[in-house]
N, C-alpha and C positions, 0 to 999 in steps of 0.2 A: 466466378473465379476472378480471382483483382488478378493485374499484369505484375509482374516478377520486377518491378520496380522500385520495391520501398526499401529507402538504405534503410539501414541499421543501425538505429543510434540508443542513446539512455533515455530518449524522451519517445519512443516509438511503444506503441499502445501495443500489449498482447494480443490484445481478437485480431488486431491489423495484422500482426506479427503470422499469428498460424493460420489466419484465412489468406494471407501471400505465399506462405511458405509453409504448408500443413506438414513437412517432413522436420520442420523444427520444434513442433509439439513435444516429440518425445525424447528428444534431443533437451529441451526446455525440464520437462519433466525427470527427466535420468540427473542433470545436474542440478537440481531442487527439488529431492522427492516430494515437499509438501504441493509443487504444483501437479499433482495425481490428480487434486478436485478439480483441475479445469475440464477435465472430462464430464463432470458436471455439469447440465445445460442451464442451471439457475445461475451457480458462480460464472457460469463462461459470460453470461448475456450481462452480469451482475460488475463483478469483480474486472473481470476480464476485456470488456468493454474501455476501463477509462485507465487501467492502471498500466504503467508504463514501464520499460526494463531496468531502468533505475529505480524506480518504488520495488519492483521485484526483487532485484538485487539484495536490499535492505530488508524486505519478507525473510527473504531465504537465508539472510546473514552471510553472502557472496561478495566477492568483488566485485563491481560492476562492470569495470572496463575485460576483466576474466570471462565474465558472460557473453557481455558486447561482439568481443572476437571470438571468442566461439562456433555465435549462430553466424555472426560474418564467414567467417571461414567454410562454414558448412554450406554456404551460398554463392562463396565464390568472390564476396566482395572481400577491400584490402584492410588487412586489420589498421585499429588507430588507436590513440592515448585519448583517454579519458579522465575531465579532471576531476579529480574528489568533489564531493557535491555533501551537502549537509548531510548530520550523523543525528540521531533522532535521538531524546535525553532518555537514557536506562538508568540513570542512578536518579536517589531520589534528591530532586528541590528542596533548596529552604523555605519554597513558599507554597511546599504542601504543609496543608494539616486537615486532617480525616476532618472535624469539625466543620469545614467550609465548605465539602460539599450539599449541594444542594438540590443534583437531581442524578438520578441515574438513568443510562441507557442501555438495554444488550440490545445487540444491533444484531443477533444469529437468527433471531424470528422473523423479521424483515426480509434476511440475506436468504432465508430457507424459503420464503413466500416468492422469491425470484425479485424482491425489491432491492434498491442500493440504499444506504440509510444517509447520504451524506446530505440529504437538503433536510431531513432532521434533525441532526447534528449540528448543521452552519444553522438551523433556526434555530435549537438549543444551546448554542455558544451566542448567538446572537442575544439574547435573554438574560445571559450571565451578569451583574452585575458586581462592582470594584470585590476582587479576593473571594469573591465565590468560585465553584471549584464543578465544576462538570466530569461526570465518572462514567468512562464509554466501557463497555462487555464487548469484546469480541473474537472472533476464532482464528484469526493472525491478526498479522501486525498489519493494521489500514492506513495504508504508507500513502491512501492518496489522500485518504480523510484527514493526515496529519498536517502534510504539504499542504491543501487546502487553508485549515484552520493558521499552518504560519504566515499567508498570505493575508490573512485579515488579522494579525497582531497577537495570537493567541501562544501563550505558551500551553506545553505539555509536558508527561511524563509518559512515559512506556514501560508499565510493568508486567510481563512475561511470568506468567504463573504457572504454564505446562505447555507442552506442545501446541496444543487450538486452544488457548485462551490465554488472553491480554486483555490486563486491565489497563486506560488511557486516561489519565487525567488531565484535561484542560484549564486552564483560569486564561483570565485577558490580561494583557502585557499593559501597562502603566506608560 
C-alpha cells in the first residue's frame, strides 16, 4: 500500500491514483462510466498503468480541472485551476485522404492479450513515410498513444464511430 502522498494533478497516472487512494476508483468510475473497465485486470495493468487524469479527462469527454477537484476534494487536498491543455483533432483534416493510408492497426487484440500497443504504433508511425496515413482501431480514445505520437511531430485525427471504437489517423507533420 503506497503512503497517502500523491497530490493530485492532470499528469498523475490512474494505477498510481486508485492504488494511493482505492476509495477514488469508484468515485473515478461513477463520474466516467466508461472507466467500469478498469475493473479489468488486463486494461488496469494495460491502460491504466501510463495514462493520466488529463488523458482521462479527454477519454471521458470531461473537464479536466472538474475532475481534478473532485478526487482532491474527496482526499482532502485544496482544490486548484487547471490550465486548458491540448484538444485532440475530431473534425476531419485537409490532409486526410482514404488513399494514403497505408497500414492498419486494431490495437483491442493486443489490449485483450493484457498487451499495451503503443511501441507498435511509435514503430508503425515511425515507418510512415512523406503523406502516408497510418489507421489505429481502438475501444477509446488512446489519449496516451495520441500525446505520444505529438511529441514526435505526428499529426492525427480522432474519429469516434460508437461508444468502444475510434478510428485514429496519423500522418507525419512536414
Amino acid at each position: 500500500m503506497k503512503t497517502k502522498n500523491l497530490l493530485i494533478t492532470p499528469k498523475t497516472k490512474i494505477l498510481e491514483l486508485i492504488e494511493t487512494y482505492p476509495q477514488l476508483e469508484e468515485i473515478l468510475i461513477s463520474y466516467i462510466p466508461a472507466f467500469n473497465k478498469l475493473k479489468n485486470p488486463i486494461l488496469r495493468k494495460t491502460v491504466a498503468k501510463i495514462a493520466t487524469l488529463q488523458q482521462v479527462a479527454a477519454i471521458g469527454n470531461v473537464n479536466v480541472e472538474d475532475l481534478i477537484n473532485l478526487l482532491r476534494k474527496h482526499v482532502g487536498q485544496d482544490l486548484i485551476s487547471v490550465e486548458k491543455d491540448s484538444n485532440y483533432v475530431t473534425v476531419k483534416p485537409d490532409w486526410f485522404d482514404e488513399s494514403k493510408i497505408v497500414k492498419e492497426f486494431d490495437v483491442r487484440e493486443l489490449l485483450k492479450a493484457g498487451e499495451h500497443p503503443i511501441n507498435q504504433v511509435i514503430s508503425d508511425l515511425n515507418q510512415l513515410k512523406e503523406n502516408e496515413i497510418l489507421k489505429v482501431i481502438a475501444p477509446f480514445l488512446p489519449a496516451p498513444m495520441i500525446d505520444k505520437s505529438l511529441s514526435l511531430n505526428f499529426k492525427h485525427w480522432v474519429k469516434k464511430e460508437k461508444e468502444d471504437f475510434f478510428v485514429i489517423y496519423f500522418q507525419k507533420s512536414n
